[in-house]
C-alpha positions in Angstrom: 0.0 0.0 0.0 1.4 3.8 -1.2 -0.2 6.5 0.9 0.0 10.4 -0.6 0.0 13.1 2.0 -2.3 15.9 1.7 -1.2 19.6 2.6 -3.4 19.6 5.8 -2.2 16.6 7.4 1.3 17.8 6.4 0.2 21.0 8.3 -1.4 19.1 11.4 2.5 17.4 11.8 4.2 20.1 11.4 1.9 21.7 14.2 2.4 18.7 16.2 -1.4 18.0 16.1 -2.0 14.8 18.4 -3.7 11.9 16.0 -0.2 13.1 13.5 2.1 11.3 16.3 0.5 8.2 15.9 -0.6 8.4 12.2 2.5 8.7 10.5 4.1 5.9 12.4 1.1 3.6 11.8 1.4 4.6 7.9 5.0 4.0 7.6 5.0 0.3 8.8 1.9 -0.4 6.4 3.7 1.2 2.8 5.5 4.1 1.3 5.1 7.8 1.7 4.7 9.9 -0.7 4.0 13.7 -1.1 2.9 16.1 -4.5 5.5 18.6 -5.5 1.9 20.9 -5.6 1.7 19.8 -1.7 5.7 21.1 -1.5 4.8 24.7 -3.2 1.6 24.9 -0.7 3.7 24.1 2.0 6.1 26.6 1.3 3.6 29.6 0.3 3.0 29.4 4.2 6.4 29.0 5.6 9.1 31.8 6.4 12.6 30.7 5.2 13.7 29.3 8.1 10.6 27.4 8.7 10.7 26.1 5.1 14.7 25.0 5.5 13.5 23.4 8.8 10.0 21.6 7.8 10.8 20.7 4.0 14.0 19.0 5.1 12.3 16.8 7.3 9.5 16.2 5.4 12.6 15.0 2.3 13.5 12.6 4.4 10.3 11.5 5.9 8.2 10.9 2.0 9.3 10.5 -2.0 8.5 13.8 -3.6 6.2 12.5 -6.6 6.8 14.7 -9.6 4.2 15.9 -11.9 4.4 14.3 -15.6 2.2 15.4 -18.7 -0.4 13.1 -17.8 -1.2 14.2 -14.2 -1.2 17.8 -15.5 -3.7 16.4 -18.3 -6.0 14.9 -15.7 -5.5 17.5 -13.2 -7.2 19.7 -15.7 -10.1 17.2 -16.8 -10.9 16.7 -13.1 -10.8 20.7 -12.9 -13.3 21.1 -15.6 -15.7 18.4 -14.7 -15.7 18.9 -10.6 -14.7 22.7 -10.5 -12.3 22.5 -7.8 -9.3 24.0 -7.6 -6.4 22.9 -9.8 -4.2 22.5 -7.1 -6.6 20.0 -5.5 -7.6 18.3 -9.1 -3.7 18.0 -9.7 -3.3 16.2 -6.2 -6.2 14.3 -7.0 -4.8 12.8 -10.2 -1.3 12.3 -8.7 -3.0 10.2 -5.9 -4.9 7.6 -8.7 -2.3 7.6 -11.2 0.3 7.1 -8.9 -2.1 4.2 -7.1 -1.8 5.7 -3.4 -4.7 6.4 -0.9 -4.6 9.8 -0.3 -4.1 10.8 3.3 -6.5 13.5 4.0 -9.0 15.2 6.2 -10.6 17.2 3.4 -12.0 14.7 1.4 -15.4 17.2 0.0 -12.1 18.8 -2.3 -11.3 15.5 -4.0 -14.6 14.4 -4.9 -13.0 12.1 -7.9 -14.4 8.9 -7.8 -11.4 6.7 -8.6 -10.0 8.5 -5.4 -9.3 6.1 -2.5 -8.5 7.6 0.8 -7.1 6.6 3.7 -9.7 6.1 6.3 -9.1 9.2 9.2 -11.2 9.8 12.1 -11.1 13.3 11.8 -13.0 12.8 8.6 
């Protein structure tokens, strides 16, 4: 199993939000981590420098940055015509089905693609 982090449960461990301390763990002994290089660039629009050098390091050496190729960008913008979200949700979106991962997420009403699977949270 490949999990894909979403920015707000990226956010919630950087915060040291309590469910975080026990759901990363729990995700790393069941598959791979992996995080959108649109998750990185929203992660970084709300981060000073130092906070950035200090966060984004961590989080390089905690998940495998997943690239976008011409075919995410191509159904990042079919999802964004056809559910109207944002395109920096539809491009997550895409990245988590192409790529095969269950997107880690407590926002799931911004990823309302049907060949999304998410990882089940309680916060949800």
């Amino acid at each position: 199993m490949k999990f894909l982090l979403d920015t707000d449960v990226l956010i919630d461990l950087f915060h040291d939000q309590e469910y975080t301390k026990t759901l990363i763990p729990s995700l790393i002994k069941k598959g791979p981590l992996f995080v959108s290089v649109i998750t990185i660039a929203e992660l970084r629009a709300g981060f000073t420098k130092e906070q950035a050098d200090f966060f984004l390091s961590r989080l390089y050496d905690l998940a495998t940055i997943v690239d976008l190729d011409r075919k995410m960008a191509e159904s990042g913008g079919e999802f964004r015509a056809e559910y109207g979200k944002s395109i920096t949700d539809a491009l997550i979106g895409a990245t988590a089905i192409l790529e095969k991962c269950q997107l880690v997420t407590r926002n799931k009403k911004d990823f309302p693609m049907k060949e999304i699977k998410f990882y089940p949270l309680e916060q949800n």
